[in-house]
N, C-alpha and C positions, 0 to 999 in steps of 0.2 A: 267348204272343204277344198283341197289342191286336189288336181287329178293324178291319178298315180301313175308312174312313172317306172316299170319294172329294169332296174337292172339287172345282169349276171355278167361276174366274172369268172373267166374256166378257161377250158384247153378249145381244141381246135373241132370239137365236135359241135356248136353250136352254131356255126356259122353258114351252113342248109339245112339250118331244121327246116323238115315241112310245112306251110302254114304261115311263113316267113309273108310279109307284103312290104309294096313297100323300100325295099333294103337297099341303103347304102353306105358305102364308107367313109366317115368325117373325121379328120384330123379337128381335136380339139385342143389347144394353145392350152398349157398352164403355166403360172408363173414360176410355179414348185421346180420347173424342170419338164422334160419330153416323157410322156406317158411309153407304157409299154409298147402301144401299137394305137393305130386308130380306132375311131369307135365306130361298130356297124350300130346305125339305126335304123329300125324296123318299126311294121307293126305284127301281132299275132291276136285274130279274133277283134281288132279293132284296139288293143292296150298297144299304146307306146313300149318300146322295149328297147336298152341298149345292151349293147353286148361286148365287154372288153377281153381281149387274150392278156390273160396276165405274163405270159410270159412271153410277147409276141408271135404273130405269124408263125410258126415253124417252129417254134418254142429254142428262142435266140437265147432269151434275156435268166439266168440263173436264181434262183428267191433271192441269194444276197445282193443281188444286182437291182430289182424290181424298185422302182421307183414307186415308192408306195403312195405317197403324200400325190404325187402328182395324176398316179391314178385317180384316187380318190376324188381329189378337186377338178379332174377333167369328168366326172361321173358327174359330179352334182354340178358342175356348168352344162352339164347335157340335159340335166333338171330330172336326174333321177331321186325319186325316192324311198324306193323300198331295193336294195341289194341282197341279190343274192350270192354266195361263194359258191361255187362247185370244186371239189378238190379233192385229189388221192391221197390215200394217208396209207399210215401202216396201221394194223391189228394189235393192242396192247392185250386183250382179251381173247381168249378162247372161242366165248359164244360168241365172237364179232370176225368169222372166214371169208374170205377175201370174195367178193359180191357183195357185200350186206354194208346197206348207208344208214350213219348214224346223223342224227339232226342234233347234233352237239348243241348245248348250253350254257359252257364252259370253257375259258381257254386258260394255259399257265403258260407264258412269254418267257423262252427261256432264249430269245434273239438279243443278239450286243452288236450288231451295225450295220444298224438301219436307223435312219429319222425317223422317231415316232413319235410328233405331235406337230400341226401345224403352228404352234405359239411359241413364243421366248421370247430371250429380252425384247421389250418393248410393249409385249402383250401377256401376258403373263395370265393362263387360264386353266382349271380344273377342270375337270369334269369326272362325272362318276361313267366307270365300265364294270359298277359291283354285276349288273346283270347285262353282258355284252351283247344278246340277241334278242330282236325284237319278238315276244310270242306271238302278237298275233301274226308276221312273216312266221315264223315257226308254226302256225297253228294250218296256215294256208299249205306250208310244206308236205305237212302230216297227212294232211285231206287228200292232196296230191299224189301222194306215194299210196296210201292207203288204196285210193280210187283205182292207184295203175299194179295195184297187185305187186309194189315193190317189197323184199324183204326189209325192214327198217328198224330205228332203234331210235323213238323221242327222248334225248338227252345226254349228258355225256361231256367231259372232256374231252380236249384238244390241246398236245403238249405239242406247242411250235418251237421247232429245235432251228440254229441259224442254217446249220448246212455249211455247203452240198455233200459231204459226208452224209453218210448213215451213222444212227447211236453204236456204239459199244455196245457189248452183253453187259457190261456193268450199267452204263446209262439205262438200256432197256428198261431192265429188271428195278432200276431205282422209281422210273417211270412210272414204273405198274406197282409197286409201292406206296407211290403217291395217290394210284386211285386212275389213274390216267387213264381213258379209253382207246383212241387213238393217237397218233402223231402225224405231223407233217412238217413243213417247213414255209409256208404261204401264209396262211390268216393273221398272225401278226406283223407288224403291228396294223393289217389293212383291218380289223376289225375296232380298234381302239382310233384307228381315224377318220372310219366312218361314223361315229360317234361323235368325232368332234365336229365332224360336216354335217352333223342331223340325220343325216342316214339312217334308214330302218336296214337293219343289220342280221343275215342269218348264213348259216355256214351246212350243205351238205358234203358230211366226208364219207366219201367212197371207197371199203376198204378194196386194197388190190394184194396184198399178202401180209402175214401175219410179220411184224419185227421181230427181232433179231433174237429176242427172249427164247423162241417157240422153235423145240426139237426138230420139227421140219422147215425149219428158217432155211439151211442151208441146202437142204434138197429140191427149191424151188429154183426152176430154172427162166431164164429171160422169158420165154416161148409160151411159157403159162403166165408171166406177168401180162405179156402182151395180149392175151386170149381173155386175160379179164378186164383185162383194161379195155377193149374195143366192149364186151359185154355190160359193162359200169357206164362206160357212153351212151350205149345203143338205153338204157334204164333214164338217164340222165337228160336225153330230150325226150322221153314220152312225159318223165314229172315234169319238165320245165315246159312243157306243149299244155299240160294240164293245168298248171300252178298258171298259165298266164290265158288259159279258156277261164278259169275259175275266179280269178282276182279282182278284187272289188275295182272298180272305173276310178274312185273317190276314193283318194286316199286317209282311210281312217286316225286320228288321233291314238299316238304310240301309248297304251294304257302305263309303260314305266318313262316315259319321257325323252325316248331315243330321236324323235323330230323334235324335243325343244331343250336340248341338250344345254344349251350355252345361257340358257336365262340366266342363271345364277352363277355361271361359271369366271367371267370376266373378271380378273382381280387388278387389275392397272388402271389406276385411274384415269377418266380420259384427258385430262391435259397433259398426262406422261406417256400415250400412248406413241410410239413410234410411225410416223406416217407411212412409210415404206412400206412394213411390215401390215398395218392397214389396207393397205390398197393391195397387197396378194390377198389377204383374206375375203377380197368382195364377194367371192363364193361362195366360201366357208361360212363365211360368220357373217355373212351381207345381213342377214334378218336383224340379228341384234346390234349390228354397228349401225345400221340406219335408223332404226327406232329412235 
């Protein structure tokens, strides 16, 4: 077995959890392009842990802007293997008030510009994201939340809009339509390209107010976003304190296949494989390009 390797990418609250050892800051090189920010590595409880701001430091960087790929591939050069998302969303639901995290198993990509896949011409590869989050990372989630007394919701969509706008009342309402549980604007396509990096893959969304659908949409003011959002944090490192006391040392075999994603995926033959494009992927795709 690999030892595991806990990442989480999120906001700025994760960077003095208590319980931290360890910690430093490492600029990690991708070829993809300059990640959002550096990566803190730490320990907690003796588990390796990296920790990426997706949106940088002081939260610079906009979702259309985030350099997804290169996130990505500076995680798994940092030898992560199980990520995790921490992310505020909005409320498509009723039963889901702004406090309450849902452990989504579902997303629908509704982003148009962003790079969402580390292959193309030259490498040309599939992969499945029928089921984009790893359960048993979703199963440790649960445990976690359960243990700290979080309000929570196993399952769920996540309708990733591009942004930085908020939806329409007509988008809304087409959303919740579709079945949608939450929205945000983050997890795509970081979740379809942790997938292609092997990555065990899971997303908690943190509601912080209900969207634009819901009759008191308009009567929430900044002062109450703010006052849940520090409370959705304060929730967000006791699980992430617990999910990393808790997690196996030994990184278990992904029961749908999300660490060996690329077996079958590879469709370019390799004497038409593009060397360039090769030699970025030594990250990504190192296991099966070297075999």
């Amino acid at each position: 077995m690999t030892a595991s390797v806990l990442g989480i990418v999120g906001g700025s609250g994760f960077y003095n959890l208590p319980g931290l050892s360890n910690a430093r800051w490492e600029r990690v090189e991708s070829p993809f392009g300059k990640p959002s920010d550096d990566i803190l590595f730490a320990e907690m409880d003796g588990l390796p842990v990296r920790f990426l701001p997706r949106h940088g430091r002081g939260h610079k960087v906009p979702p259309s802007a985030i350099n997804y790929r290169a996130n990505i591939d500076a995680m798994k050069r940092a030898g992560v293997t199980d990520l995790v998302s921490v992310s505020a969303c909005g409320s498509l639901k009723e039963e889901y008030a702004p406090g309450h995290f849902v452990l989504v198993d579902q997303f629908i990509d509704r982003t148009f510009a962003r790079e969402k896949s580390f292959f193309g011409p030259g490498l040309v590869a599939h992969v499945s994201v029928a089921d984009p989050v790893s359960p048993l990372l979703a199963d440790a989630l649960q445990a976690a939340a359960t243990a700290e007394g979080i309000a929570h919701t196993r399952g769920g969509t996540y309708l990733v809009m591009e942004g930085p706008q908020f939806s329409t009342r007509a988008e809304s309402n087409l959303y919740r339509s579709w079945g949608c549980d939450v929205i945000g604007m983050t997890n795509m396509p970081e979740a379809k390209l942790a997938r292609e990096a092997e990555i065990c893959y899971a997303t908690v969304a943190m509601v912080t107010d209900y969207d634009c659908w819901h009759d008191d949409h308009a009567a929430v003011d900044v002062a109450s976003i703010i006052a849940v959002m520090h409370a959705n944090t304060e929730k967000a490192q006791r699980l992430v304190t617990r999910l990393a006391r808790d997690f196996p040392r030994e990184h278990p075999a992904c029961p749908i296949g999300s660490d060996r994603a690329l077996d079958v995926a590879l469709i370019t033959a390799p004497e038409a494989r593009d060397a360039a494009l090769l030699a970025r992927l030594d990250a990504v795709a190192g296991r099966v390009l070297k075999a």
